[in-house]
N, C-alpha and C positions, 0 to 999 in steps of 0.2 A: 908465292902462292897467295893467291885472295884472303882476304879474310872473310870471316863467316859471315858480316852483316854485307860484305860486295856480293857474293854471292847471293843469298835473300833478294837482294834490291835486282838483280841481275835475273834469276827467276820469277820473280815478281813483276818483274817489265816486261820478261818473255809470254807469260800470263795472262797479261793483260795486251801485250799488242803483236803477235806471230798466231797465227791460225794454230798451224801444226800442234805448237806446244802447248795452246789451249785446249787441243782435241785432246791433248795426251792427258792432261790433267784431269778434265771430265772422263775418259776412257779409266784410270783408274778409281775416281771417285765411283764411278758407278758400278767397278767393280769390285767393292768393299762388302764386307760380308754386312747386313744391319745389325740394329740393336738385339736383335733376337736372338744372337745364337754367341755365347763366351765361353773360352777355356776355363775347363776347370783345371785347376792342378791335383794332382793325384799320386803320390807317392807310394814306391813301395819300401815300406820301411825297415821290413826283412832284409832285401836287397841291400839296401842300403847302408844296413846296419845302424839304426840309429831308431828310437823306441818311436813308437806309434804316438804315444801324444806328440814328441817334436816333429815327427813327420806331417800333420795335422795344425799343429801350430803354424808351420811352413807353409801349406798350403793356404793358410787363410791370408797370410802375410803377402804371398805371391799375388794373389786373388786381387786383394785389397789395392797393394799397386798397380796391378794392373787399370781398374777399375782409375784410381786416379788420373796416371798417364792416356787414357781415353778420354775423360772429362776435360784434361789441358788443354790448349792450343800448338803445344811444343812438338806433338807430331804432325802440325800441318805446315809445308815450309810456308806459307803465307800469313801463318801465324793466324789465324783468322777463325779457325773452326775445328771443332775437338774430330781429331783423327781425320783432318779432311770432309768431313761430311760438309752439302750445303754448297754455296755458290760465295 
């Protein structure tokens, strides 16, 4: 099995030099939701069983990383641009 950086280099080649899979890249990039619209998270705590501050706590916590892991590069496999956005 490859490893993770042959693969990288491997799509990253196909990216840059096969039509096909550059269409496919721009077809999902362009079909990314933008800046303007994030999950909230929303607990129900009852359900849950577990008190309304921690479920609240939770939420902000989820929020929060969220918010991080969009700002990184580590969800674009090109490494290149936070959540694929961008060329």
């Amino acid at each position: 099995m490859p490893s993770l950086a042959t693969l990288r280099a491997q799509s990253r080649d196909l990216d840059r030099n096969e039509a096909i899979a550059r269409g496919a890249t721009e077809n999902i990039v362009g079909n990314l939701v933008g800046d303007g619209l994030r999950p909230q998270a929303k607990l129900d705590h009852q359900f849950l069983g577990i008190s309304e501050t921690a479920a609240r706590r939770f939420e902000k916590t989820a929020e929060k990383l969220y918010e991080l892991h969009c700002q990184s590069t580590d969800s674009d496999f090109r490494r290149l641009n936070p959540l694929g956005f961008g060329t």
